[in-house]
Each structure stands twice: as C-alpha cells, then as structure tokens.
C-alpha positions as CSV (number, residue, x, y, z in Angstrom):
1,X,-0.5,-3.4,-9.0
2,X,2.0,-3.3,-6.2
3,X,0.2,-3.7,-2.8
4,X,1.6,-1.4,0.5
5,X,2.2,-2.6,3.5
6,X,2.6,-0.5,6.7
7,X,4.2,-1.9,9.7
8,X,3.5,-0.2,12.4
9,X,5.7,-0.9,16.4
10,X,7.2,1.7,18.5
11,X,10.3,-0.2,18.4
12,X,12.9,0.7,15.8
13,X,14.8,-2.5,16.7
14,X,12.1,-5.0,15.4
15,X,11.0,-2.3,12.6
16,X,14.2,-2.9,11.1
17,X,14.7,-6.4,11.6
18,X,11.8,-6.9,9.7
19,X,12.7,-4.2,7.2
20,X,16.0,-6.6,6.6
21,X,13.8,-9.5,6.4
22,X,11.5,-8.3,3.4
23,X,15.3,-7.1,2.0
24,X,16.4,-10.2,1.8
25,X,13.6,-11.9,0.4
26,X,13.1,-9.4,-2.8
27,X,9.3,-9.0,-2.2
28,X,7.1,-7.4,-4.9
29,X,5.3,-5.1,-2.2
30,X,5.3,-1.4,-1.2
31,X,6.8,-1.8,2.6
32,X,6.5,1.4,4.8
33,X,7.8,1.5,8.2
34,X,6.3,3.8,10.9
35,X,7.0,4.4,14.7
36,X,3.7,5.3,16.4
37,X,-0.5,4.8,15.8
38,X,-0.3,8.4,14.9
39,X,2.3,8.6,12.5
40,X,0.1,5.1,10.5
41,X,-2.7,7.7,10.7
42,X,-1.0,10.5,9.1
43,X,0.7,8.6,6.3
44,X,-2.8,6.8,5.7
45,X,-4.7,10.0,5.4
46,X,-2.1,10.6,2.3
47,X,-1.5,7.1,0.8
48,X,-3.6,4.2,0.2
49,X,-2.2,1.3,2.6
50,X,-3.7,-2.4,1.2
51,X,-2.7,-4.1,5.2
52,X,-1.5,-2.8,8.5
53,X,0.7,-5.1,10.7
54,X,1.2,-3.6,14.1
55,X,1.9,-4.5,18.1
56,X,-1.0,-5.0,19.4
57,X,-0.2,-3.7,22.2
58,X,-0.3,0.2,20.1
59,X,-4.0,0.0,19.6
60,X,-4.9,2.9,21.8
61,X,-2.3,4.7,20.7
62,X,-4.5,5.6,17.4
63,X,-7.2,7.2,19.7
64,X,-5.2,9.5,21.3
C-alpha cells in the first residue's frame, strides 16, 4: 500500500523545492503539497494522510 504524505508551509518556494527533491529520487509514496493549516484540514477530512510534515511555525494556523 502506498503511504501519503502531506507537506504542509506557507511557502511555495520551499514546497517545491522539496516537491523536486522527492522527483528526483523516484519515491514510492503519495506526496501532496498544501499552502496553509486549513487547506491540510480540508484535504484530510477527504483523504487518508499516513504523516504530516509542516513549519512549525503554522501550528496555530489549524485553529483558526
């Protein structure tokens, strides 16, 4: 079973540097890419995420 992984930083720089990263190194996992706390809270409420990496620095972002 493929595993997801969201990454989560309001940054679309570093969002796709690492998006390139896991390009280039042919991973065998689901990678989603979101800009916000709430948009990781929306696309969890429809998909089953196995690991969240985020900036810390977003955490009360998803209480808002």
């Amino acid at each position: 079973m493929i595993k997801t992984i969201l990454f989560v930083d309001d940054e679309p720089a570093i969002l796709s540097s690492i998006k390139r990263s896991f390009k280039v190194a042919k991973v065998e996992w689901n990678c989603e890419f979101v800009l916000s706390g709430k948009e990781a809270l929306d696309f969890c409420r429809k998909r089953t995420v196995d690991l969240i990496v985020t900036d810390g620095r977003l955490e009360n972002q998803f209480w808002r």
